[in-house]
C-alpha positions in Angstrom: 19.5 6.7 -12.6 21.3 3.3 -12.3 19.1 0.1 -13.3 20.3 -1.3 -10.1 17.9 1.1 -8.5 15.1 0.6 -10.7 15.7 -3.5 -10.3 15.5 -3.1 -6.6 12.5 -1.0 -6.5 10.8 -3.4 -8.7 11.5 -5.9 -6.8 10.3 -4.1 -3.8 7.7 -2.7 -5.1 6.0 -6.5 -6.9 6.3 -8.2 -3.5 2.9 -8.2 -2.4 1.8 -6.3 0.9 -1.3 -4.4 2.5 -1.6 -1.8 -1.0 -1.2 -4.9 -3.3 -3.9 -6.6 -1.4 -6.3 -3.8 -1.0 -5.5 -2.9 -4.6 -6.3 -6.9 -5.8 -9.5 -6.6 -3.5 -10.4 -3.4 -4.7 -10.1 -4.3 -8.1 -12.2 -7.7 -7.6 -15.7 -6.2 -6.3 -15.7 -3.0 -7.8 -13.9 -3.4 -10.9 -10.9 -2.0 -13.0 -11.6 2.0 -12.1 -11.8 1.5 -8.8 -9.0 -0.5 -8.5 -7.0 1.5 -10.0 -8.4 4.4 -7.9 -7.2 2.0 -5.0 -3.0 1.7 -6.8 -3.0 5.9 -7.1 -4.6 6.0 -3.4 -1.3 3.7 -2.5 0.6 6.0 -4.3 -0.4 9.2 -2.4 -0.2 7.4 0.7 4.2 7.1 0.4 4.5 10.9 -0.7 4.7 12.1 3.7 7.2 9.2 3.5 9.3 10.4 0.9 9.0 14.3 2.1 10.1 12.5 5.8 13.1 10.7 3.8 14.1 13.9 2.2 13.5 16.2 5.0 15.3 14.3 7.7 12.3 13.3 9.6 13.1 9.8 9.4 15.6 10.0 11.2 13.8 11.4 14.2 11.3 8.8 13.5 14.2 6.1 13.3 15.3 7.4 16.8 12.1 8.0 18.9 10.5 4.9 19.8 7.6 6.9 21.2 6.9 8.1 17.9 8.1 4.9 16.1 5.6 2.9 18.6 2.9 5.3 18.0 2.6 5.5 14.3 3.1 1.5 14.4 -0.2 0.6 16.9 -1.4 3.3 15.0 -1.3 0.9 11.4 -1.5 -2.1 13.8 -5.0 -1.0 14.5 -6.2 0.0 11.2 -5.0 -2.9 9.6 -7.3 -5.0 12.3 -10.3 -2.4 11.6 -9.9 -3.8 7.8 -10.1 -7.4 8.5 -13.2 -6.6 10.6 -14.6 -4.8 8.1 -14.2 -7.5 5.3 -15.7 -9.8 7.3 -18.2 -7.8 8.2 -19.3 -5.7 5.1 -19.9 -8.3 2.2 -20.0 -5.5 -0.2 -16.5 -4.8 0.3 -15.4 -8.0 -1.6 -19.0 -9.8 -2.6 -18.9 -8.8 -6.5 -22.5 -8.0 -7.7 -23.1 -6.1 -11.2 -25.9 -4.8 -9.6 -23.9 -2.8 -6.5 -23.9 0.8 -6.7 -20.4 2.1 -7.4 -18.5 2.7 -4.8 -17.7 6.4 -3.3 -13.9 7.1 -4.9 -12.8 8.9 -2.2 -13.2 6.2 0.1 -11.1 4.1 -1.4 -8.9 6.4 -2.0 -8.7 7.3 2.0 -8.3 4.1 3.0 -5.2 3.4 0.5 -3.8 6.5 1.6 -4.2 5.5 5.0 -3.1 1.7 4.7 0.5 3.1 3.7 0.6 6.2 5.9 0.1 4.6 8.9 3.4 2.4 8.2 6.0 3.3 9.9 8.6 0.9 8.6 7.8 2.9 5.0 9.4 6.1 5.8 12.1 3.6 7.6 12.7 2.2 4.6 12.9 5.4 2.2 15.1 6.7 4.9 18.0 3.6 4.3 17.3 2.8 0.4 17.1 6.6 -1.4 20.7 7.5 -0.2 22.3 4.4 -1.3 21.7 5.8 -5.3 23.0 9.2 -4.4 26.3 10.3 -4.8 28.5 10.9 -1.9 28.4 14.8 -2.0 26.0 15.4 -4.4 25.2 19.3 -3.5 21.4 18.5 -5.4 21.2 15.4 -2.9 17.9 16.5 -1.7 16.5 16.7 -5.3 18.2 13.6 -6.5 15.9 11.6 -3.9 13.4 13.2 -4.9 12.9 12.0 -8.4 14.1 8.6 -7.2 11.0 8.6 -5.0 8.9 9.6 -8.2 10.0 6.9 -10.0 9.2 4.8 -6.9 5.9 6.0 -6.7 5.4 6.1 -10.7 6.5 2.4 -10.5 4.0 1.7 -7.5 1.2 2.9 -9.4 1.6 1.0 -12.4 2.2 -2.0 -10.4 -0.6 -1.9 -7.8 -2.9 -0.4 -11.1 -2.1 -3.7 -13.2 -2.8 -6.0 -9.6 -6.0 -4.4 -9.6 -6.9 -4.1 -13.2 -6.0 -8.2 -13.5 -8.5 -9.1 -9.9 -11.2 -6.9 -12.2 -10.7 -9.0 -14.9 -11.5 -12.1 -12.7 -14.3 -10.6 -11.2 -16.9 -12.3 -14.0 -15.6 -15.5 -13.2 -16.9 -15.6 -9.3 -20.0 -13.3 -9.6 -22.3 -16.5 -9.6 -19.9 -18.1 -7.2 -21.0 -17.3 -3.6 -18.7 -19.9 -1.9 -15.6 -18.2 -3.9 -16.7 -14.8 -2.5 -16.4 -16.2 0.9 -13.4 -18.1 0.5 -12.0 -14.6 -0.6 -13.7 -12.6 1.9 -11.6 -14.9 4.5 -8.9 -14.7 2.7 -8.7 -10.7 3.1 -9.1 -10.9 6.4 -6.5 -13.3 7.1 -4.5 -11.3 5.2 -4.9 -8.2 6.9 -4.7 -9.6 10.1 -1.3 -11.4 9.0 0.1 -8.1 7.9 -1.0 -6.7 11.2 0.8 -9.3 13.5 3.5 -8.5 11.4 4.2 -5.1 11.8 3.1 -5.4 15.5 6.7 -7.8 15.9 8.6 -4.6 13.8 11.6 -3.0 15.6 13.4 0.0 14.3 
C-alpha cells in the first residue's frame, strides 16, 4: 500500500461534505456516542459503492445517464428533505441535557443514506481504486478491496473525531439559544448547498 494512496484518501476523506456535516451536527446535539454512531453510519453508507467499484457496476452506472440521473435527484432530494428537517425539528441541532437520547438507528439510516444516495461516490471509487493497483494484478479484485477498507477505516476515524470534537463544543452553546439558531441555519444552508451541487454533477 503506497503512502501516496493513503495521502490522497486523507485528503479526500478531511475535505468536509454532507457525512462530515451530519457527523459535526450529529455530534453537537446529541453528543460524542451519537456522533460517532453518525461517522460508522457514513461508513456503511460507501460499502454498495465499493462492492459497485469492485464488481464493475460503476461502470454501468458511469454509462447510463438514466440510472446516473436517478440515483442523483434521488440524493438531490434527500439532501433538501435534511435542510427542511433542520429547520424544522429544533431537536435535531438545539442541544438540551435534558433531551431524550436519540434513536441510534436513526442516525445511523440517515448517514447511510446521505452517502448511498451519491452517485458521484461510486463514480469516484470507480476512477481512484485502480489507479493503486497493479497493471495485471490477477488478485485485482481483492487488492481494491482492502484499499476501500482502509478508505472506510480512515472515514470513520475522521468523521468519528468531527463528531467527537462538535460534542465537545456542545457545553459551550447549551445556554446559547441565538448560537443554536445561527447553527440550525447554518445546516440547512449547508445541506441545501451540497444539494445544488450535486444537482449541477455530470458524469
Amino acid at each position: 500500500m503506497s503512502l501516496a494512496f493513503l495521502l490522497t484518501t486523507l485528503v479526500v476523506v478531511a475535505t468536509p461534505g454532507t457525512g462530515a456535516v451530519y457527523s459535526i451536527a450529529t455530534g453537537l446535539s446529541r453528543g460524542t456516542k451519537a456522533g460517532i454512531v453518525a461517522a460508522f453510519g457514513c461508513t456503511l453508507g460507501v460499502i454498495p459503492h465499493m462492492v459497485a467499484a469492485i464488481t464493475g457496476l460503476a461502470a454501468i452506472l458511469n454509462a447510463s445517464a438514466i440510472a446516473f440521473q436517478t440515483i442523483k435527484w434521488l440524493g438531490v432530494a434527500y439532501l433538501l428533505y435534511l435542510a427542511w428537517q433542520t429547520l424544522r425539528d429544533k431537536s435535531m441541532v438545539d442541544v438540551d441535557a435534558r433531551t431524550a437520547p436519540v434513536s441510534f438507528w436513526r442516525v445511523i439510516r440517515t448517514a447511510v443514506s446521505i452517502n448511498l444516495l451519491n452517485p458521484k461516490l461510486t463514480i469516484f471509487f470507480f476512477a481512484f481504486l485502480p489507479q493503486f493497483v497493479p497493471a495485471g494484478d490477477p488478485n485485482s479484485a481483492w487488492h481494491m478491496a482492502t484499499l476501500s477498507l482502509v478508505f472506510m477505516t480512515l472515514t470513520f476515524v475522521v468523521f468519528a473525531l468531527y463528531g467527537v470534537f462538535a460534542a465537545t463544543m456542545r457545553n459551550q452553546v447549551i445556554r446559547r439559544p441565538k448560537v443554536m439558531a445561527w447553527l440550525r441555519r447554518t445546516f440547512a444552508a449547508t445541506y441545501l448547498l451540497f444539494a445544488g451541487r450535486l444537482a449541477l454533477e455530470t458524469r
